[in-house]
N, C-alpha and C positions, 0 to 999 in steps of 0.2 A: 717729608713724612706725609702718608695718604690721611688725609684728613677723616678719612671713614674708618682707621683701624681705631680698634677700640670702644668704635660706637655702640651702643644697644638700641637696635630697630623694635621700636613697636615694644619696649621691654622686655624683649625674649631674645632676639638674635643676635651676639654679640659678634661683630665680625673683626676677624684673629689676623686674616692676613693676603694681600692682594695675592690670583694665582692665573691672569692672563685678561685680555682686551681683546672685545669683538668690533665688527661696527656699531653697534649701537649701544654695546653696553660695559661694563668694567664687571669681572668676576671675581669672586671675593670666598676664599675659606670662612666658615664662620662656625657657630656653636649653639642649635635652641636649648636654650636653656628649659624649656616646658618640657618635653621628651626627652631630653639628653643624650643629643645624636648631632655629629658635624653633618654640615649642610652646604652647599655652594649656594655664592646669593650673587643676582646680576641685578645690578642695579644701572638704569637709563645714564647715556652719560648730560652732563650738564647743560651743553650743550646743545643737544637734541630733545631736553625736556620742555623746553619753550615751544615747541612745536605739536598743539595736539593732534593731529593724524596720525606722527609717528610716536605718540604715549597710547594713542588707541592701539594702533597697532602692537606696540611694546606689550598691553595688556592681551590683546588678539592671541600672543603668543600662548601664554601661559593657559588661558581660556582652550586655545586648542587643544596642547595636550595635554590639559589634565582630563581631556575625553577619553585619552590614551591608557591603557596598563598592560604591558606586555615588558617580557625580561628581554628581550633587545632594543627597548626604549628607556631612553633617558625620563626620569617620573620628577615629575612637579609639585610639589607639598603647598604651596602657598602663593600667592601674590597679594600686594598690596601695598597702599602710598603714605611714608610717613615723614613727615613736616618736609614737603613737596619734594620728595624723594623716592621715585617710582622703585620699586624693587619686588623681583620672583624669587625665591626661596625651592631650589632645587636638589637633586638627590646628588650629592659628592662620588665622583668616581675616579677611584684608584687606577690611572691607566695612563696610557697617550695615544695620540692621535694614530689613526691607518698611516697617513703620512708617513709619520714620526716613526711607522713599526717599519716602513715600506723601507725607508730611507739607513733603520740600522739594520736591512738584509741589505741593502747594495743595491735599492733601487724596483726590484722585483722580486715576486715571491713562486713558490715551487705551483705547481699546477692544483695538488690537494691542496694547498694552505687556503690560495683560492677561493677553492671550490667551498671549505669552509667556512669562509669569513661571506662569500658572496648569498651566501644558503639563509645566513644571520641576516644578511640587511634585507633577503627578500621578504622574510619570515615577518620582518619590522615592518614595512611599507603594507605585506599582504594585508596587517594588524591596521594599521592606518586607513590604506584606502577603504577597507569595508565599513570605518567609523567616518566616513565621507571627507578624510583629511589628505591633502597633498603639498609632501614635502617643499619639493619646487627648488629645495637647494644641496643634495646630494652629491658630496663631495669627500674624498676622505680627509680633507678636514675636520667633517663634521660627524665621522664616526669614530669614537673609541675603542680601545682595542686593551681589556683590561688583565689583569692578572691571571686569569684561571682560562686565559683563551677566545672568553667569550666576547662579544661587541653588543654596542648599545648606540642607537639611531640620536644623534645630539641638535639640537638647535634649528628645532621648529619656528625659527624667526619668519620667515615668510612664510610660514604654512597661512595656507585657504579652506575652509570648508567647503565644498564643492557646488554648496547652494549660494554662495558669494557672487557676484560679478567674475566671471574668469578673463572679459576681451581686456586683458593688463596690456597697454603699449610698451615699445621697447624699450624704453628707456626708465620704463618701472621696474622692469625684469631687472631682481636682484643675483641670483645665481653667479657661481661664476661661471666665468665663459667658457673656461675648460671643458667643463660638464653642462653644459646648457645643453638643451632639447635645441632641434631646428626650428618647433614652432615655439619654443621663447623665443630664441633670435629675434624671430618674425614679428614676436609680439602677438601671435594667433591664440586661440582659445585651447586653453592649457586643459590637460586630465590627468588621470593617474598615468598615464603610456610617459607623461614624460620623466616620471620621475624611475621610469622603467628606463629609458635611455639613457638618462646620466648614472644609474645602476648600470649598465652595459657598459661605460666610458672608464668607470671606474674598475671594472672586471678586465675591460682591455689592458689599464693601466696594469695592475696585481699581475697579470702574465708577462706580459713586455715592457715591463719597466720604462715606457713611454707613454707618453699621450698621443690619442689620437692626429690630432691637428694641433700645429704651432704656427705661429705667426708674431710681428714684427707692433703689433699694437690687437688691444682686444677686437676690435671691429673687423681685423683682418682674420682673427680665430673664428667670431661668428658667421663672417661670411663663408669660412669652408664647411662648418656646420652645417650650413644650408645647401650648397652647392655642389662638394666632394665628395667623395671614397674614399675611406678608410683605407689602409694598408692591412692584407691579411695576416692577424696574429702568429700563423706557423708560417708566412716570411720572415719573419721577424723571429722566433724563436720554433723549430722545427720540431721539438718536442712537446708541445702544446698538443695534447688529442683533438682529433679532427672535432669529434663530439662537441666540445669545449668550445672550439671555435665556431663552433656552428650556432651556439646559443647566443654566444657574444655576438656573432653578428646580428641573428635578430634581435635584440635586444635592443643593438644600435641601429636597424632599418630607420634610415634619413625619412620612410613615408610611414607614420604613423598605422596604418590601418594593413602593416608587412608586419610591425614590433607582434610581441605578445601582448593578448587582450588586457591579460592582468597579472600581478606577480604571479598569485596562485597558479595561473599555467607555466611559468618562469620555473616556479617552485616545483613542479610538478616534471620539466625537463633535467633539473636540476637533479631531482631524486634518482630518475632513469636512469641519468646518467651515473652518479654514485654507484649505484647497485651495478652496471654492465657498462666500465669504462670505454668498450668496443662497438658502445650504439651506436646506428648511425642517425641522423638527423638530416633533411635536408636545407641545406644551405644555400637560403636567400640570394640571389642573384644581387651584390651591392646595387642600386642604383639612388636616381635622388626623387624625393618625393615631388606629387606633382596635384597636388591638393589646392582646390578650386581657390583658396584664402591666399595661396602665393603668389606673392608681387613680381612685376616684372623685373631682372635681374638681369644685369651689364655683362657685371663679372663672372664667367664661365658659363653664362646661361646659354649662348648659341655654340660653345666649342663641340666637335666631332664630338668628345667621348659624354655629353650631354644629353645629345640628339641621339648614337648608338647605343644608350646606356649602357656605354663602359665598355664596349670593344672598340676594336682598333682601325674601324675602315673608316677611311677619309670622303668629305664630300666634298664635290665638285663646287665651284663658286655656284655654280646654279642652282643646284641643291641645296647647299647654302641660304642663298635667298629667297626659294620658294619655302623654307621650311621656316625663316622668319618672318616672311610678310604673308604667304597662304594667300597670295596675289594670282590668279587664273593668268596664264601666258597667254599674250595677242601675238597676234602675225604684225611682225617690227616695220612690214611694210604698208600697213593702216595708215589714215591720216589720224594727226590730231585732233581731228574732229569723230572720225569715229572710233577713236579708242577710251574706254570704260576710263581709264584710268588717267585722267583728265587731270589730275594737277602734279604729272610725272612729265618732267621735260624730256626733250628729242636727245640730248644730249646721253639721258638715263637713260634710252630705248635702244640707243647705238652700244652700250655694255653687253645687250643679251648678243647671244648667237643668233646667227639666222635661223628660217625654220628647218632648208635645205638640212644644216647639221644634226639640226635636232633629229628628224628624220631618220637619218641615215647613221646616227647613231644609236635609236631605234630599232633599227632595220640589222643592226650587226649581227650575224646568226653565231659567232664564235660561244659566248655562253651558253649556246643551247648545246652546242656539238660539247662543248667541255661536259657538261654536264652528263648528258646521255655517255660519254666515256667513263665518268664516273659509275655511272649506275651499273655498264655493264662488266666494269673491273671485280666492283661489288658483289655481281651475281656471279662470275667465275670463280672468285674467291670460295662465296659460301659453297659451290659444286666441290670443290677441292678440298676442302674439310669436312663436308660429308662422304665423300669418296674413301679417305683416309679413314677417317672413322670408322665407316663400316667392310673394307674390304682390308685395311692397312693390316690390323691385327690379324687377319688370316694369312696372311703370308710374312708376318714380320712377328713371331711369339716374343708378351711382354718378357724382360730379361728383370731381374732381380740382383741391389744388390746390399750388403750390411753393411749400418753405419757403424763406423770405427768407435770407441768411447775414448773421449778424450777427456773426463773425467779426472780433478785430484794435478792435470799440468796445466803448465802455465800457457800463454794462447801462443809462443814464439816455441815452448817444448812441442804443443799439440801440430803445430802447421809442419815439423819435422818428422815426424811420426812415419815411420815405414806404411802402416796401411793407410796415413792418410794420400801419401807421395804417390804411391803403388795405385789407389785406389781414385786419383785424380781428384778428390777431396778440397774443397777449399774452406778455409774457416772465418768465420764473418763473427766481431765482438760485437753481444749486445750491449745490454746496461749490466750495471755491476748488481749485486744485490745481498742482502743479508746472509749470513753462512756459517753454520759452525766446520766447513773449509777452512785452509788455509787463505791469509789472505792473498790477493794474486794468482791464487788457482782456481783455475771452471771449478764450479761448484752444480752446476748444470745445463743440460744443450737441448737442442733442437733441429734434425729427427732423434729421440731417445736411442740410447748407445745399445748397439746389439740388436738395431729392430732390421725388420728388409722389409725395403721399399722399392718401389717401382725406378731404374733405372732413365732418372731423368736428370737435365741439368741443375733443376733446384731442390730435388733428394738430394746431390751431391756437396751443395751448400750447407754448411751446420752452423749453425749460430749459437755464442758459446756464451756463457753468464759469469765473469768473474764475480768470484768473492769479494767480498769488503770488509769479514769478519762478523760477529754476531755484533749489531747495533748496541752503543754501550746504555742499559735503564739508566733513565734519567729521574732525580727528585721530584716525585710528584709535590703539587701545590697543595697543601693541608692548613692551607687558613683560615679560622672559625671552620674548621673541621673537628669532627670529635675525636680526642687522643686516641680510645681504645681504636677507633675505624682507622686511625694511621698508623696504628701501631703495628694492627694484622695484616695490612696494605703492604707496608717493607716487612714484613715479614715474610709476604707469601713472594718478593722477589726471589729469593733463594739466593743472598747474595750475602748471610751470614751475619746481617750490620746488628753493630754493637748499638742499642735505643737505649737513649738516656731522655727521662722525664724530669724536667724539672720546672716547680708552681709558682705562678706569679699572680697575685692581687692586677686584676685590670678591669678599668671602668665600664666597659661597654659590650668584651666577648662573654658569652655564658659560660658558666663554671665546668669544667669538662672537656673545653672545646680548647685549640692548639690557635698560641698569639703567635708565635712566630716558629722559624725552622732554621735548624744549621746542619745540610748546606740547603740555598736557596732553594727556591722549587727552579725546574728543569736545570740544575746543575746533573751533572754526569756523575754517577754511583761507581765504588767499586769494590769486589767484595773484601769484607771485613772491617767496609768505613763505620766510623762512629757518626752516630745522628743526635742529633739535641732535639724534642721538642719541648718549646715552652710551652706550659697550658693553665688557662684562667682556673683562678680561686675563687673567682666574679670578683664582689667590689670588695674592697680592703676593708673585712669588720672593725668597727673600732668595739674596744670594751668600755664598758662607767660600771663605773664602783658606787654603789647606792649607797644614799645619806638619810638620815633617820628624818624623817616628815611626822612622824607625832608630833600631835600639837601643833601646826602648822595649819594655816587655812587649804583649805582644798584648792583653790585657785593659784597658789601661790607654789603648789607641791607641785600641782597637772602643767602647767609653765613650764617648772624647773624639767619634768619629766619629758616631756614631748621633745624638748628644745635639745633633750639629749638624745633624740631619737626611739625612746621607750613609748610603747603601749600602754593606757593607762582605761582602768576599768574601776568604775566606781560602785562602791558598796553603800545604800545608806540604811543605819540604823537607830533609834533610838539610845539614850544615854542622860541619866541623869545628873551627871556629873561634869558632864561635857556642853559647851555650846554648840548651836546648830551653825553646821558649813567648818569644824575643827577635827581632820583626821586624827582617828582613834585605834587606827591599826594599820599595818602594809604586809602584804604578805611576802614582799622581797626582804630577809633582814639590810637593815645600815652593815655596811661595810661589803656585803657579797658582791662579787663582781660578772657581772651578765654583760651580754653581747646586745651592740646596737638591733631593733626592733624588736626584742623581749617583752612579755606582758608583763603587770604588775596592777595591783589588784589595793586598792586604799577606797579603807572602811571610813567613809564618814557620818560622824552625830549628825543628828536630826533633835537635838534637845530630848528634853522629856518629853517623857509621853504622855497624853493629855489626860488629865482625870477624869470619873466617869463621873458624869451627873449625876448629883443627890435626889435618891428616891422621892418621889411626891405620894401625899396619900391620895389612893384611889379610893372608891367603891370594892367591898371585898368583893363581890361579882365581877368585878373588871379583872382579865387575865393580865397578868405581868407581860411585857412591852421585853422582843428579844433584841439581845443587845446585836448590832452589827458587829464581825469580827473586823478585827484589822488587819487592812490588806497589807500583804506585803510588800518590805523595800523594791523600788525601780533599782534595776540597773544598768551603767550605758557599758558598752561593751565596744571594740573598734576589734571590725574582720580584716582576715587577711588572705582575700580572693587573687589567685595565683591566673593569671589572664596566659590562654593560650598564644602558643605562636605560628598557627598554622594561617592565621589572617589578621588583616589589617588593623579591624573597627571589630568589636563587639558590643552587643546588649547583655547590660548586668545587670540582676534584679534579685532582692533581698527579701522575703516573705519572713515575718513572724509572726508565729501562730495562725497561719492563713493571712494575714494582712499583711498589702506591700510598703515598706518602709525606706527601701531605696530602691530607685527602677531611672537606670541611665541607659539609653538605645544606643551611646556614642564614645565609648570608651577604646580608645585608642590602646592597642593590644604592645604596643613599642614603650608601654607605662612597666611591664612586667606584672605589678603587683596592683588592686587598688582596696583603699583601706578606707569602707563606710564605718560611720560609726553609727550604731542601733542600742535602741534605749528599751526595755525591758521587764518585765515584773514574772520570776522565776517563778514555777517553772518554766521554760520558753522554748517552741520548737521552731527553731532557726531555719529556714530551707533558703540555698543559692542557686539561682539559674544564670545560665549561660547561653545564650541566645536561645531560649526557651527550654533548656539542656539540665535537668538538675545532674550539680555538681558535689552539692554535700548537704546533707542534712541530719542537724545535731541539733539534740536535747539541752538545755543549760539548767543546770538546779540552782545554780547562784549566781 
């Protein structure tokens, strides 16, 4: 048993139930009891709290993002250490990991889904890096991927602010290696570009259900980080639009200063392409970066496709070695005494070629004749397509001929077809696509059926579009959605469904709004299904049955009353009969039954009322002395200020009669309700503001 279920941190967070382990910390479902909202709480593990750098850091975390507030970020409510027990106090998310969604498609995702999810995490970073924060461990581990489609950026554990120390070595660099930037590897000076590369790694991944580079231990991964080329995405899956590809590869440019400056130009490609899947981009020549901070490197740093960046010609051993030492050649028949290169033995001088070959290798005129045979094949060519051009059609009139429609058959009916046979016709399948066609038959082609076109051989070509059938609606997600908006939602599908509503009491969704759905959200509809939704009551009213409080002390009534959940407003009046502080009347009778937060209104004595002093004799000249009236009863009264939900935090402030009697700048809007109590001598003109907003203003006579 976790020795932390059950606990109350700080007397507010009761934590319910372990629900995963980081490196550095244990996550824990819990419940603040102050707002009354679940919570995720990470708490340092034990043994990493003996270590303050990483409890600094552990705090560094939450300090960062609670800079943060954007809806594809993960949001931070709290931090703080109770009885030597570091814990953050974080926003619970309904979801699983990109992994985790990656993993139940089979590995890889369609090119939009993508396009959608990668649009999310730039949108989060763009949010970040302009508050000067970088992730640094971008990985879809650490993105969610939650019910309703959208994602949320998780586990700013090594985030930095940018004004930090950046030169981290490498073996500080936490990231994983998967997704590492090259200048983590390197351990170089980090910026937001890298958290735009491991964004690239991970887009790779969503396409091609692979990673970039694998290897046999993680040092073997960082080092093709630094070194290698990617494999191009459409080898790998052909269907990828070039577009696409072209992003991801900048994205993942190995030299920094090739990536995109910053998401927002990320995001900005990312749009373009959205909107005109057919853009074109140009696409980065892979090569590896060669930034003045790079160390010298063993492993692949002198191979051919290094030195060529990334084509295929071979160098000669001598090329070779002038391009690693950038050593000036001597004549090998120098002595050792007059050659520069004085602590290179005779034995190392007998390797070079003579100069004789060098010369005359040199001297070879064959590439030049290849060459000039090129140019001139080139220049007959272009004569010959201008020729064609402009004389061809005069003596060769274009011929016209009509595409067949193959339309409604199937692609083995269409390739039989007399005018396509006749007509020399061949039929090439595209992608299938949505149709109220049959399924299995062209639903549409390409040149349109019955047009005429120019008698070429790729007019003759038709490329056909099977059906698939009309895509079947799927259940939308209507969770703390409002019933009526889901109601007319399946209703405008046209697919006949039978809506059944039925109300449940729930603690936390608003009253109006749909707790659950039968069938689930994106289950498959079909017409004349029956639909459930359930929808909140709010909280489950309880009723009290009121008991007679005459004669009872006031304190003893207002006790009993509160603790039932009743409002309670006090009257006070004189009474000669009665003692002061003994309710003398309620305006709920005993025995009526009211619902939890009802007013109720108990008249209490104030004793008798004081006698007037006995006249003294004056001077008849002296005028009679006017008596003061007597003011009337105070009374306290408890409001019930209905707090918006359009934000977080509001300011609430209470005026009566011009004077402020309750003024709070910090009222946390997730309360729903909050109830000052104001004390009063009727008549009284009550006015409420809302962040300087008047909300209600009422007169009270009693």
């Amino acid at each position: 048993m976790d020795r932390y279920i059950g606990k109350l941190l700080d007397d507010r967070y009761e934590i319910l139930e372990r629900v995963g382990t980081g490196g550095m910390a244990v996550v824990y479902k819990g419940r603040d009891h102050r707002l009354n909202r679940l919570v995720a709480i990470k708490i340092l593990k034990e043994d990493l709290a003996q270590d303050a750098d990483i409890v600094r850091r552990f705090h560094d975390e939450s300090q960062a993002v609670a800079m943060l507030s954007h809806p594809n970020i993960m949001a931070v409510y709290d931090v703080s250490r109770w009885e030597n027990v570091d814990y953050i106090v974080m926003e619970l998310l309904d979801g699983i990991t990109l992994k985790q969604y990656m993993h139940r498609q089979g590995g890889k995702l369609n090119w939009k889904e993508a396009l959608h999810f990668i649009t999310q995490i730039m949108k989060a970073l763009s949010h970040a890096h302009s508050r000067g924060i970088i992730h640094r461990d971008i990985k879809p581990h650490n993105i969610m991927v939650l019910r309703d489609g959208s994602i949320k950026v998780a586990d700013f554990g090594i985030a930095r602010v940018t004004s930090s120390n950046q030169n981290t070595m490498t073996q500080e660099a936490l990231g994983s290696v998967h997704y590492i930037s090259p200048e983590q590897a390197r351990g170089s000076h980090i910026d937001a570009r890298s958290d735009i590369y491991s964004a690239g790694v991970v887009l790779y991944e969503m396409l091609t259900g692979r990673l970039p580079y694998e290897g046999d231990s993680p040092v073997a991964v960082a080092i093709q980080h630094i070194n290698s080329v990617p494999l191009s995405p459409r080898e790998l899956e052909p269907g990828i639009p070039e577009a696409l590809e072209a992003i991801t590869l900048k994205a993942m440019a190995s030299d920094v200063n090739k990536r995109y400056i910053s998401a927002d130009a990320m995001l900005a490609d990312l749009e373009a392409f959205r909107k005109n899947p057919n853009i074109s981009f140009d696409i980065p020549t892979p090569e590896l970066a060669s930034g003045e901070d790079e160390p010298t490197q063993i492993i692949g740093a002198n191979t051919p496709s290094a030195i060529t960046h990334g084509s295929r010609r071979v160098l000669r051993e001598e090329e070779m070695e002038d391009a690693t030492r950038r050593i000036p050649r001597q004549d090998t028949g120098s002595t050792r005494r007059n050659n520069p290169d004085t602590g290179r033995s005779r034995a190392e001088n007998r390797t070079r070629p003579p100069r004789e070959e060098v010369d005359e290798e040199r001297r070879n005129p064959w590439p030049i004749v290849g060459a000039v045979a090129v140019i001139l094949v080139f220049l007959i060519g272009i004569g010959y397509f201008l020729y064609t051009a402009l004389f061809g059609s005069l003596s060769n009139p274009t011929q016209e001929i009509t595409v067949p429609d193959v339309r409604g058959y199937t692609v083995e009916e269409a390739q039989n077809l007399p005018e396509v046979l006749n007509g020399n016709f061949r039929i090439v399948e595209g992608e299938q696509e949505s149709s109220a066609e049959e399924e299995g038959k062209i639903a549409s082609q390409s040149p349109d059926a019955n047009t005429k076109v120019t008698d070429t051989e790729g007019n003759r070509t038709i490329t056909v579009h099977v059906s698939k059938g009309l895509d079947s609606p799927e259940m939308p997600d209507f969770y703390d959605k409002e019933a009526n908006l889901a109601k007319t939602t399946l209703e405008q599908l046209d697919l006949d469904l039978e809506i059944k509503l039925e109300e449940e009491a729930h603690e936390e969704i608003a009253s109006g709004h749909v707790i659950r759905q039968d069938p689930a959200a994106n289950s498959p509809l079909t017409e004349g299904q029956t639909v459930t939704l359930y929808v909140s009551t709010g909280r489950d009213t309880k009723t009290i049955t009121i008991i007679p409080y005459i004669g009872q002390s006031y304190e003893a009534a207002y006790d009993d009353l509160t603790k039932a959940g009743l409002n309670v407003v006090r009257k006070d009046v004189y009474d000669e009969s009665v003692s002061e502080g003994i309710v003398i009347d309620q305006s709920i009778k005993a025995g009526t039954e009211v619902s939890e937060g009802a007013s109720i209104t108990l008249t209490v004595s104030k004793g008798p009322e004081p006698a007037a002093p006995s006249p003294s004799k004056e001077p008849e000249n002296t005028p009679p002395v006017e008596q003061t009236p007597e003011p009337p009863a105070s009374v306290t009264r408890t409001l019930n200020i209905t707090l918006p939900d359009d934000r977080d935090v509001v300011h609430v402030r209470v005026e009566v009669n011009g004077q402020s009697v309750y003024d709070n700048p910090q009222v946390e809007t997730s309360l729903k309700v909050v109830k000052p109590n104001i004390t009063y001598t009727p008549p009284a003109q009550v006015r409420v503001y809302i962040d300087e907003q008047l909300v209600d203003d009422t007169t009270y006579e009693d």
